[in-house]
KEGUTI-113925 format. One record per residue (C-alpha): x, y, z; residue in three letters; residue number from 0. Coordinates in Angstrom, 3 decimals, padded with zeros to 6 digits, always signed. Example, Ala and Ser with C-alpha at 12.3 -4.5 7.8 and 13.67 -1.06 7.14 Angstrom:
<rs>
- +012.300	-004.500	+007.800	ALA	0 .
- +013.670	-001.060	+007.140	SER	1 .
</rs>
This chain:
<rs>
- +193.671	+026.983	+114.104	UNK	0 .
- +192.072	+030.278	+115.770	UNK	1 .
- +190.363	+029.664	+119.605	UNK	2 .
- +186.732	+029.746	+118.008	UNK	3 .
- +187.836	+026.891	+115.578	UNK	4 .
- +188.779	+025.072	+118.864	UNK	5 .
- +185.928	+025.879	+120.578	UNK	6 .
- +183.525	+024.795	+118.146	UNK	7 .
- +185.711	+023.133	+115.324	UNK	8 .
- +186.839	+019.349	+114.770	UNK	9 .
- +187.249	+016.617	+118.015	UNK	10 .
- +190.909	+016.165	+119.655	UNK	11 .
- +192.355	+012.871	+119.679	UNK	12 .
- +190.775	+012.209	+122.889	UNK	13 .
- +187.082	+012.836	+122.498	UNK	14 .
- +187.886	+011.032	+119.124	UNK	15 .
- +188.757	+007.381	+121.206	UNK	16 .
- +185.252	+008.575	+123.323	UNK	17 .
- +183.138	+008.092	+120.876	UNK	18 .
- +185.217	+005.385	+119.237	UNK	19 .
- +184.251	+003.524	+122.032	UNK	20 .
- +180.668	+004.131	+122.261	UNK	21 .
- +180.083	+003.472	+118.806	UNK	22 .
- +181.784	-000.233	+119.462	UNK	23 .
- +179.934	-000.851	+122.962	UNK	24 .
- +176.812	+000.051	+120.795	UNK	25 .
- +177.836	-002.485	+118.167	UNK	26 .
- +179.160	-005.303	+120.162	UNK	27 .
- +176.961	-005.355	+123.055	UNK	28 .
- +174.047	-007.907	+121.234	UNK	29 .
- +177.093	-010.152	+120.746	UNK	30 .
- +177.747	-010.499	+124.702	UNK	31 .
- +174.668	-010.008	+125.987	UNK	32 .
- +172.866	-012.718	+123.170	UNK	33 .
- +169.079	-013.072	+124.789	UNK	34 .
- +166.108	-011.970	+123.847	UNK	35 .
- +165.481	-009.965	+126.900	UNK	36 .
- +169.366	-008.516	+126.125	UNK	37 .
- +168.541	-007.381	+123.112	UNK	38 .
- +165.424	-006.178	+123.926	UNK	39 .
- +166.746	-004.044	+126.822	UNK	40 .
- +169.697	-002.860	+124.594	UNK	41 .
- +167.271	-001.211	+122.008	UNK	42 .
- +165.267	-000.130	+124.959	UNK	43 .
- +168.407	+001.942	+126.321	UNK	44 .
- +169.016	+003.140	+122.662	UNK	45 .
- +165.230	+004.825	+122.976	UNK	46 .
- +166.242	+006.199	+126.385	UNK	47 .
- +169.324	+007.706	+125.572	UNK	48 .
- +168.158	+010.083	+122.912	UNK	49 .
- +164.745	+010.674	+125.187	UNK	50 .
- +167.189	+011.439	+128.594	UNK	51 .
- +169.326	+013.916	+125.974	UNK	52 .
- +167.132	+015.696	+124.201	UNK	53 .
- +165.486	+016.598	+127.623	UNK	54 .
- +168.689	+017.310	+129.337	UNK	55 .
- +169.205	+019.956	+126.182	UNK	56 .
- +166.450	+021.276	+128.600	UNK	57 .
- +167.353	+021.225	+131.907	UNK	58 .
- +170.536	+020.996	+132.020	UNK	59 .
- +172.153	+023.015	+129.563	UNK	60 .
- +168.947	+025.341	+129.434	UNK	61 .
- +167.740	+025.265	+133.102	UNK	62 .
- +164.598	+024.976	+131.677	UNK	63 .
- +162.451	+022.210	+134.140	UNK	64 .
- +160.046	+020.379	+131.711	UNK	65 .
- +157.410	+018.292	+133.142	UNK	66 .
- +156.043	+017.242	+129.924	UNK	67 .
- +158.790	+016.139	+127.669	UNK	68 .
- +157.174	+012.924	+127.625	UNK	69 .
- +154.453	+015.150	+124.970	UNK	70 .
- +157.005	+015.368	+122.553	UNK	71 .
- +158.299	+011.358	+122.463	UNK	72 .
- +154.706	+010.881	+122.980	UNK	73 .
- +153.265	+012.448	+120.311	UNK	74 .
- +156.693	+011.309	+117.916	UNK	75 .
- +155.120	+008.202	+118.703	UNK	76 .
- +151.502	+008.386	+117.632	UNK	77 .
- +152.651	+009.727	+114.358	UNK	78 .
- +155.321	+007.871	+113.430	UNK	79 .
- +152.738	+004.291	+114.149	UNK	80 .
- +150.120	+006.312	+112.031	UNK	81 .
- +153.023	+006.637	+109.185	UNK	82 .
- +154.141	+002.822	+110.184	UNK	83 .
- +150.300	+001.616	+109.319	UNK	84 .
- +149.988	+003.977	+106.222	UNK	85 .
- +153.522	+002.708	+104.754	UNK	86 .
- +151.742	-000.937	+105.469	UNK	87 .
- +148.826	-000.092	+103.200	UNK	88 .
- +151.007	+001.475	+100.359	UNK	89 .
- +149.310	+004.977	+101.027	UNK	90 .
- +152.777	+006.758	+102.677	UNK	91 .
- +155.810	+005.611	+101.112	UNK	92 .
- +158.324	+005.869	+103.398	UNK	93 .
- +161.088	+003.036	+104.427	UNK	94 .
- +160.675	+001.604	+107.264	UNK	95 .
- +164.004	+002.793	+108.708	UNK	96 .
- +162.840	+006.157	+108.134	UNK	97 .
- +159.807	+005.680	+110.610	UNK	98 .
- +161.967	+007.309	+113.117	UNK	99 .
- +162.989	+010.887	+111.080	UNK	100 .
- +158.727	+010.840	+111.026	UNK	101 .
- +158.648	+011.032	+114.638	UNK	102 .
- +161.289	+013.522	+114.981	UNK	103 .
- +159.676	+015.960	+112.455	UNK	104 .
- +156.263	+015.175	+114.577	UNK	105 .
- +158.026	+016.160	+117.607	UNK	106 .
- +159.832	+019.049	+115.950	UNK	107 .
- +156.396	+020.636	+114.543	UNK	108 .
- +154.575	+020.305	+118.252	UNK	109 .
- +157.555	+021.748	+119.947	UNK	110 .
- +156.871	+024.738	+117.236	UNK	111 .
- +153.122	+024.617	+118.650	UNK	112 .
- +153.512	+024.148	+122.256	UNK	113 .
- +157.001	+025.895	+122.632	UNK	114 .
- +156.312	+029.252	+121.441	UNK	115 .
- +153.584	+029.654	+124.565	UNK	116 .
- +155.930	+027.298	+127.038	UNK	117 .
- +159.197	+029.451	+126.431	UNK	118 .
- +157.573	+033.026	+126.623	UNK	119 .
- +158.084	+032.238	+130.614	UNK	120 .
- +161.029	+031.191	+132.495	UNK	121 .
- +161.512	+029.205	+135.812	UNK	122 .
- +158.408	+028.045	+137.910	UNK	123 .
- +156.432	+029.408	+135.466	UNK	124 .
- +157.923	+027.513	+132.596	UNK	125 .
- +157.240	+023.878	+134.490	UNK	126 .
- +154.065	+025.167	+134.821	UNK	127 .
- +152.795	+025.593	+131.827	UNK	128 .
- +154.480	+022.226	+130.343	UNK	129 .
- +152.432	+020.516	+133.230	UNK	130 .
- +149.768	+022.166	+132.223	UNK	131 .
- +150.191	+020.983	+128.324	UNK	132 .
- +150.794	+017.456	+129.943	UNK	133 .
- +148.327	+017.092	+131.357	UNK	134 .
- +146.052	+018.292	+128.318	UNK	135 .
- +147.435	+016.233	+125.815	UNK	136 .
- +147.222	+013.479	+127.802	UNK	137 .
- +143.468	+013.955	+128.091	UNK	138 .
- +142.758	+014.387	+124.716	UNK	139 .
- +144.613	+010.937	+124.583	UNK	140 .
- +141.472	+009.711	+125.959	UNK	141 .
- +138.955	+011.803	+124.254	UNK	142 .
- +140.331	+011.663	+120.516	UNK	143 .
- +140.164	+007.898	+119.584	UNK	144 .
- +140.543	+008.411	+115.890	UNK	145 .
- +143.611	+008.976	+116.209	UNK	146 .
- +145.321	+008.222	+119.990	UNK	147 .
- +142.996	+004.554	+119.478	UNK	148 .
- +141.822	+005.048	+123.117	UNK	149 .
- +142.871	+002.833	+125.771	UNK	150 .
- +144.062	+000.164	+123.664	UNK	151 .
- +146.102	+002.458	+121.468	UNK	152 .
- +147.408	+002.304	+117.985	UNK	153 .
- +149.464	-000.786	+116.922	UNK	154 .
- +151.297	-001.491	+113.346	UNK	155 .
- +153.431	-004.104	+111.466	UNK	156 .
- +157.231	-003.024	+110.974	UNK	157 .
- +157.749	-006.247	+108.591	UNK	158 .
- +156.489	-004.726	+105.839	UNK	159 .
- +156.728	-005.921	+101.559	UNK	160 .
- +159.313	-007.500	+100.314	UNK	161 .
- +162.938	-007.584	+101.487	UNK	162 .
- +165.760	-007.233	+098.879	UNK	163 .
- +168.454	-007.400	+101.205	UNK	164 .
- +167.651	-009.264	+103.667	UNK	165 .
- +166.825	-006.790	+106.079	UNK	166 .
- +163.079	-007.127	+107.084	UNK	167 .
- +162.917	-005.787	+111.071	UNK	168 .
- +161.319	-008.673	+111.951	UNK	169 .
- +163.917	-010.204	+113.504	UNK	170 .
- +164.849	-007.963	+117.442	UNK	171 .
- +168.742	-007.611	+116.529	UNK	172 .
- +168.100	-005.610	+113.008	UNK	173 .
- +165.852	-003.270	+115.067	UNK	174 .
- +168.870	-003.103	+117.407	UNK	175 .
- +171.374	-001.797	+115.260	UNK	176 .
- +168.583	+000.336	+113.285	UNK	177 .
- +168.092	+002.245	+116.863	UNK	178 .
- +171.988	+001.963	+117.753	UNK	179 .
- +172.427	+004.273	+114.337	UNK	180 .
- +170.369	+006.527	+115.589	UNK	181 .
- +171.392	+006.495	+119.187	UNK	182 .
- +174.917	+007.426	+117.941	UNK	183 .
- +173.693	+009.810	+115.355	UNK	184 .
- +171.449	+012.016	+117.705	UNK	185 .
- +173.827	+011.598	+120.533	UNK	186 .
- +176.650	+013.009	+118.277	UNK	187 .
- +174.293	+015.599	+116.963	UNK	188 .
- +173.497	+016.999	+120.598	UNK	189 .
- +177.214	+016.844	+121.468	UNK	190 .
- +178.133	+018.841	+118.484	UNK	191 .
- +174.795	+021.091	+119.309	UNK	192 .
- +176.493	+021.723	+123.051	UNK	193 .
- +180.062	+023.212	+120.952	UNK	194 .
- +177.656	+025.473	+118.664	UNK	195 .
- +177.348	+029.452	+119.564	UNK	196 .
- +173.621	+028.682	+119.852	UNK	197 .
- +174.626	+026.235	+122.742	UNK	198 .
- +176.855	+028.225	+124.586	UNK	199 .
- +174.065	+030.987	+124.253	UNK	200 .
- +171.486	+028.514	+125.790	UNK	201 .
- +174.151	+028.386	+129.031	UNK	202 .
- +174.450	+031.651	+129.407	UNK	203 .
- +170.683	+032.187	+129.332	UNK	204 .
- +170.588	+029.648	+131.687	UNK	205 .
- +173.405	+031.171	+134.407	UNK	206 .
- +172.536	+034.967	+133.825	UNK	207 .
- +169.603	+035.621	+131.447	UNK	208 .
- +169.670	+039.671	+132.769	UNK	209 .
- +173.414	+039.797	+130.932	UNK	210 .
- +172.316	+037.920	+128.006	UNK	211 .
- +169.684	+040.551	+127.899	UNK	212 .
- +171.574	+043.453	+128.617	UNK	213 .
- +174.116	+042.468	+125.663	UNK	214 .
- +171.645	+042.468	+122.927	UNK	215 .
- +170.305	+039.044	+122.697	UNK	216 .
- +166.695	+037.505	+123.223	UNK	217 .
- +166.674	+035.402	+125.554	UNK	218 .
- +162.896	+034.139	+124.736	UNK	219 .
- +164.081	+033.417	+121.311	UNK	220 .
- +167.383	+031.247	+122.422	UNK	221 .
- +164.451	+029.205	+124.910	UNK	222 .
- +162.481	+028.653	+122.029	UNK	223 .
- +164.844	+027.594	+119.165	UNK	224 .
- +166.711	+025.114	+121.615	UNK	225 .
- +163.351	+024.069	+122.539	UNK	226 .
- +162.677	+023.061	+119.050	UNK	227 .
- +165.433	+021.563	+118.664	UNK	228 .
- +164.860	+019.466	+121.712	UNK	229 .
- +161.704	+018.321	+120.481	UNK	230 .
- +162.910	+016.804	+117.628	UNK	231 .
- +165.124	+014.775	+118.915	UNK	232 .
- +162.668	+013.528	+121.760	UNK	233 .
- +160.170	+012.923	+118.611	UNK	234 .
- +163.093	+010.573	+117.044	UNK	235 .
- +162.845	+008.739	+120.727	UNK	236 .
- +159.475	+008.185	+119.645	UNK	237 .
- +159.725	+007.279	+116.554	UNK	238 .
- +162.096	+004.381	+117.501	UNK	239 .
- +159.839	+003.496	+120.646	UNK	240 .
- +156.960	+002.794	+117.901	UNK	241 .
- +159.138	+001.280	+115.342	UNK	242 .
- +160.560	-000.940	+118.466	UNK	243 .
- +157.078	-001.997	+119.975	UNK	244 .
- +154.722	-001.654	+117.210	UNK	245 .
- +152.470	+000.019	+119.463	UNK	246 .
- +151.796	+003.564	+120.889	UNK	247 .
- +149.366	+004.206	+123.694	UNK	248 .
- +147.921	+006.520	+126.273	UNK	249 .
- +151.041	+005.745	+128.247	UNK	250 .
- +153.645	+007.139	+126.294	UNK	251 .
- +152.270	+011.467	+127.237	UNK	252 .
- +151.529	+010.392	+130.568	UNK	253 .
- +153.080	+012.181	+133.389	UNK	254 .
- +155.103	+008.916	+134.473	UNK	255 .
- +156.812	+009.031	+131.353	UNK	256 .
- +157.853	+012.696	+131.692	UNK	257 .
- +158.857	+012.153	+135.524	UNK	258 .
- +161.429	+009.166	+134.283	UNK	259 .
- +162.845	+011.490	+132.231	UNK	260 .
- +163.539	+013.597	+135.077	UNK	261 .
- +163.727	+011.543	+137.601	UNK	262 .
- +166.706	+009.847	+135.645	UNK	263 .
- +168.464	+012.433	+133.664	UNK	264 .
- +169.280	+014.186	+137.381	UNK	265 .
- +170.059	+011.048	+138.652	UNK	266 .
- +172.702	+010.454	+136.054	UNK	267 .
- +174.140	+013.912	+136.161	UNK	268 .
- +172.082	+016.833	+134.345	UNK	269 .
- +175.032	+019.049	+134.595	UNK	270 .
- +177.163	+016.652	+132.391	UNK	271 .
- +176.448	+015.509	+128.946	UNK	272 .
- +177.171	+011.897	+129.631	UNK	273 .
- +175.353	+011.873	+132.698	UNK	274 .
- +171.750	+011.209	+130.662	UNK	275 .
- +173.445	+008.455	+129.431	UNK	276 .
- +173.912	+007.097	+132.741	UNK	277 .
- +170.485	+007.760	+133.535	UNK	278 .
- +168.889	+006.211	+130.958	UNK	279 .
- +170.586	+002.772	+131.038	UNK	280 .
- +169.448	+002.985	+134.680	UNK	281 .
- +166.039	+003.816	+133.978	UNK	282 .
- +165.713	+000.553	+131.726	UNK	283 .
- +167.490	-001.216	+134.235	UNK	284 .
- +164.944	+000.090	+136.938	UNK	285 .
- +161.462	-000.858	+134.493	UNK	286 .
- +162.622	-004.042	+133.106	UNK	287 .
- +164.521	-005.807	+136.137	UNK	288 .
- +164.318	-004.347	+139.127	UNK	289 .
- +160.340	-004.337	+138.738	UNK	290 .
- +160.838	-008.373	+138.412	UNK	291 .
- +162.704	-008.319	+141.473	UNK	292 .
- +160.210	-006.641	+143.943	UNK	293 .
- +156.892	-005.341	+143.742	UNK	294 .
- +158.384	-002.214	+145.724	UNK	295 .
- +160.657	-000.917	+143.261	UNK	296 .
- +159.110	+001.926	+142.720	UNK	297 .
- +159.636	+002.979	+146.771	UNK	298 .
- +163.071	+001.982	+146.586	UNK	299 .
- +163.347	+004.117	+143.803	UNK	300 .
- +161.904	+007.317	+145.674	UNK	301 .
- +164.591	+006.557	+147.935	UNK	302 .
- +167.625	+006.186	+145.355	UNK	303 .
- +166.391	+009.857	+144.471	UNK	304 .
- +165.622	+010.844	+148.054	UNK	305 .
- +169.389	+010.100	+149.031	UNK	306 .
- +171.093	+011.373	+145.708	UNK	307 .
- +169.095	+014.807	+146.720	UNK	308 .
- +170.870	+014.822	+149.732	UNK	309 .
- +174.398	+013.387	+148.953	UNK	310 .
- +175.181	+013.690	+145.873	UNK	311 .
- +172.708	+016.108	+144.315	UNK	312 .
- +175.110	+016.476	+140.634	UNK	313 .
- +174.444	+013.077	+140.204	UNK	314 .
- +176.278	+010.029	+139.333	UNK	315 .
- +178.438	+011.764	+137.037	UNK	316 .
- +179.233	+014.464	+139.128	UNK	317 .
- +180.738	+011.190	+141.652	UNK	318 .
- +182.671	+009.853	+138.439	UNK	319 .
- +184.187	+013.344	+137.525	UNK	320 .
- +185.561	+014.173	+141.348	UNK	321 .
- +186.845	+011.187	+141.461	UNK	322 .
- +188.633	+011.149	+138.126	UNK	323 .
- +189.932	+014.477	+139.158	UNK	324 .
- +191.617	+012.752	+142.333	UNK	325 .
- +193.003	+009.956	+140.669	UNK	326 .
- +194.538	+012.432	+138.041	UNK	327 .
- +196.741	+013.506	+140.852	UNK	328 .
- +196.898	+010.675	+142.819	UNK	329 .
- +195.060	+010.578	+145.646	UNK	330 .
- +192.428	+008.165	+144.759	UNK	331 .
- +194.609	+005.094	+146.901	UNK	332 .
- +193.901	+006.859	+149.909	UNK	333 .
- +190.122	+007.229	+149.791	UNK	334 .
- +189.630	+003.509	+149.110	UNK	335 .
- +189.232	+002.446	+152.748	UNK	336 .
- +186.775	+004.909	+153.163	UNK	337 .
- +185.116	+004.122	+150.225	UNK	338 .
- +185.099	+000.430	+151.426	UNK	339 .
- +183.446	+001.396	+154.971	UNK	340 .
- +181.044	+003.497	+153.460	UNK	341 .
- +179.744	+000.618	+151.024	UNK	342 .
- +179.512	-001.646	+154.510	UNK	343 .
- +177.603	+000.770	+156.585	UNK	344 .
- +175.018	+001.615	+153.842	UNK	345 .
- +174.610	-001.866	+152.508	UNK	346 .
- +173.808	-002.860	+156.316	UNK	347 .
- +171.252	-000.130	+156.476	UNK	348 .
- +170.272	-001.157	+152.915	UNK	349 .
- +169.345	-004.758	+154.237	UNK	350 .
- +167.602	-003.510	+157.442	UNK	351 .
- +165.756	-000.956	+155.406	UNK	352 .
- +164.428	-003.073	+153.089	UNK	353 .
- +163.430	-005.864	+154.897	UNK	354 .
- +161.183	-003.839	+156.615	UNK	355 .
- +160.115	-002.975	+153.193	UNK	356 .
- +159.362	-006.295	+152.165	UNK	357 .
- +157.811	-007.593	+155.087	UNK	358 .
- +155.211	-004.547	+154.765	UNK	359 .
- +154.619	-005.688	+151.442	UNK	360 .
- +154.413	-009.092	+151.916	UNK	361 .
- +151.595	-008.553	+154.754	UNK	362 .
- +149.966	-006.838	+152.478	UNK	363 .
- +150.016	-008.453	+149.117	UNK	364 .
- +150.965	-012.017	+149.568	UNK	365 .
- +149.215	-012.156	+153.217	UNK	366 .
- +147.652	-015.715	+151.721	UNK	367 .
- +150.767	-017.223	+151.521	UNK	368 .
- +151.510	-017.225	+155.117	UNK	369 .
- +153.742	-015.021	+157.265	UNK	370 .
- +156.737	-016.724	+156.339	UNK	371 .
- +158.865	-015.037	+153.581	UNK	372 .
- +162.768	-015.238	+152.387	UNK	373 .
- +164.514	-012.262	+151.949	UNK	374 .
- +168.238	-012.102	+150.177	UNK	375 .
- +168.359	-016.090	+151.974	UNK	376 .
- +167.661	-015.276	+155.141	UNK	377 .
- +163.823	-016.259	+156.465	UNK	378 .
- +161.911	-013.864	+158.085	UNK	379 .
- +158.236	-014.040	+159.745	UNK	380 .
- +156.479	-010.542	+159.336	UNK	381 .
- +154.308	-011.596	+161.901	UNK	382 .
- +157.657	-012.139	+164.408	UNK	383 .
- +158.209	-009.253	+166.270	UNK	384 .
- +162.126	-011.031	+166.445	UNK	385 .
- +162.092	-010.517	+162.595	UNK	386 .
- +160.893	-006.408	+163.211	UNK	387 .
- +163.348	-005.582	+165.890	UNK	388 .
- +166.473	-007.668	+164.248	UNK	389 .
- +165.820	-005.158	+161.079	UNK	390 .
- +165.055	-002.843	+162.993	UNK	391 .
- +168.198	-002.766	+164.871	UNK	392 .
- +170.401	-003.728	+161.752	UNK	393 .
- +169.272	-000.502	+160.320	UNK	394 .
- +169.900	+001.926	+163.171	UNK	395 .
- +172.963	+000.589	+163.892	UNK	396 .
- +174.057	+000.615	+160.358	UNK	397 .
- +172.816	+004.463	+159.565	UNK	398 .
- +174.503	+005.693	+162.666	UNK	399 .
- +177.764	+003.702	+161.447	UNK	400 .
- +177.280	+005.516	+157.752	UNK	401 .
- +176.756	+009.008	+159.349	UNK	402 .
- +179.874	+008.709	+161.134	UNK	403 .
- +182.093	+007.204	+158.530	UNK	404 .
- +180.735	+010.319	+156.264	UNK	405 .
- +181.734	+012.822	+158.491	UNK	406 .
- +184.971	+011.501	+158.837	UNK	407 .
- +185.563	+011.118	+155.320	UNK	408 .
- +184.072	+014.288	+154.304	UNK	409 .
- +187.016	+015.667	+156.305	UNK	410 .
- +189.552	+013.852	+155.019	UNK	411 .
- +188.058	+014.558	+151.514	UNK	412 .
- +188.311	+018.309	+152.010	UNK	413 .
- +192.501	+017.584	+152.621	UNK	414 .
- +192.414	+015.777	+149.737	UNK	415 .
- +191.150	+018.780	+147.901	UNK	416 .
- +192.816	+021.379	+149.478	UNK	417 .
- +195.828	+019.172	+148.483	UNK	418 .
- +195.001	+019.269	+145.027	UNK	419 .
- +194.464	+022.797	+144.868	UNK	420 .
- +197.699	+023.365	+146.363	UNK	421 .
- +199.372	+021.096	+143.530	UNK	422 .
- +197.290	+023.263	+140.896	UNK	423 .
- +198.550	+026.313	+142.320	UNK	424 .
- +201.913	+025.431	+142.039	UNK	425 .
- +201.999	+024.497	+138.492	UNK	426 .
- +200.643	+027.860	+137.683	UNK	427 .
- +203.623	+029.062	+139.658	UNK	428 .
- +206.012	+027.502	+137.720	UNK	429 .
</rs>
């Protein structure tokens, strides 16, 4: 087999057991996790997946910054419920598993429409303009009701005719394993789309766009193709979103939607293609539970991203990879007490923090239900100024503790590295 053939040709043994194992989480997971809310969540992460992917073919392997990817799931969305309702009424023939492939070619033939003015520009200029288109189509959501069904938005029936096999998607675990085809599908479609010339085209546009120029190639044209391509994928998102909730509304091109997708696909990694993964199970995580958990999730959240900015800005998978790469040469054993101090010192000024947090919030939400409020079993009085100072205090002292320990350990991670460097080195040597 010639190098391009193993560039771009068949998976080793290894990335073979990878997606051996994905495809099983995918199909075992509603058999651990059996509730409705499991199952529910599962398909939800499904959705997300292909949605945190398909923009990541963006960002990260394009450096293009999209802030209105959401336009594409979106607008999958509308037309795959529109296709949903016509396949109830016998005018549009289509199975019902096929809903999604409807969305995709929706998002596909807008990315053609919207992508051809988006991708003429690069850089700032580029997230302008698909702010811009955002923020249009999300207007006309409002202003077209024959087809976006205003404010209350379009719903449909999935269960539709007869069932011959016993599939109807009625029940939430066929709908499941419906999405989890897809989710494997698309996600081994983008993988393979990564090995392709086209993709290794899109990262060199992305690193040096003047070379790709200078070599012969079009560098607006590699934008827009991937683009497309992008699109269609984030319209199959949306097709499974309808097919999954019945329902498409206003919400689903807002800007919110389009800032999870970012938001999330850098937390998880952008520069890695499992790190949209990441993200997206966390963004489900985030909507569904955390939002159940406190009615400031969505500060705590701005802080997540505020401190992954500052600490560990190529995201979670970025924090996997380096550490892989120590224990590959064994030097994760020594990092573990420092990796056991840090957790301390920032889950201290976790609990300080967001006390504080809560306290504001309860003063000003739940202010009828007295002063008096529990927090992680431990009652606190936002009216005490004893309550203020003790989480007050608990936080200082347990930042100034985390700064410390991270100096020191940054330190002793840089031996580490110049340790394994030195090991490298040496096997090149022999």
């Amino acid at each position: 087999m010639n190098n391009s053939a193993k560039q771009f040709g068949a998976l080793g043994p290894r990335d073979l057991i990878v997606w051996g194992v994905f495809a099983l989480v995918l199909l075992v997971a509603p058999q651990i996790f059996t509730s409705g809310l499991a199952v529910t969540m599962l398909s939800q992460i499904g959705i997300a997946i292909v949605a945190c992917l398909s923009f990541n073919m963006l960002l990260g392997q394009g450096g293009m910054l999209s802030f209105g990817h959401a336009v594409y799931s979106g607008l999958g969305s509308y037309v795959a419920i529109h296709a949903l309702k016509a396949a109830g009424g016998g005018s549009f023939p289509v199975p019902v598993s096929l809903i999604p492939l409807v969305g995709g070619v929706a998002g596909l033939g807008f990315a053609v429409l919207f992508g051809f003015v988006t991708t003429k520009k690069s850089g700032t200029t580029f997230a302008m303009i698909t702010l811009g288109i955002a923020e249009l189509v999300f207007a006309m959501s409002l202003m077209i009701p024959e087809f976006f069904g205003g404010e209350g938005g379009v719903s449909a029936n999935r269960v539709i005719g007869k069932s011959t096999t016993g599939i109807t998607f009625g029940p939430q675990i066929q709908v499941y394993y419906l999405i989890a085809l897809y989710t494997i599908v698309c996600t081994a479609l983008m993988y393979a789309f990564t090995r392709t010339p086209l993709g290794r085209m899109l990262n060199a546009v992305r690193d040096n766009p003047e070379r790709v120029e200078f070599i012969g190639y079009n560098t607006q044209r590699v934008r827009y193709i991937s683009f497309i391509i992008a699109g269609f994928f984030a319209g199959i998102a949306g097709g499974m979103y309808a097919l999954n909730f019945e329902i498409a509304t206003a919400e689903v091109v807002g800007a919110g939607r389009s800032g999870a997708y970012l938001l999330f696909t850098f937390l998880g990694g952008a520069t890695f293609f499992f790190g949209p993964i990441i993200g997206a199970i966390l963004m489900v995580v985030a909507f569904v539970l955390l939002s159940e958990f406190t009615k400031a999730w969505l500060l705590y959240l701005g802080l997540v991203f505020l401190l992954m900015v500052m600490y560990a800005p190529g995201g979670i998978a970025s924090l996997i990879m380096m550490n892989l790469r120590v224990y590959m040469f064994g030097k994760l054993k020594g990092l573990l007490g420092w990796y056991a101090l840090l957790a301390l010192t920032g889950i201290a000024t976790f609990c300080g923090v967001s006390a504080m947090i809560e306290m504001v919030y309860h003063l000003q939400l739940n202010e009828a239900m007295g002063p008096v409020m529990r927090f992680m079993g431990v009652e606190l009085n936002a009216k005490s100024l004893g309550s203020w100072m003790g989480a007050l205090a608990l936080s200082v002292v347990g930042f100034v503790l985390f700064e410390l320990t991270r100096r020191r350990f940054a330190g002793h991670w840089g031996e580490v590295q110049g340790q394994i460097e030195a090991a490298i080195r040496a096997r090149e040597a022999a």
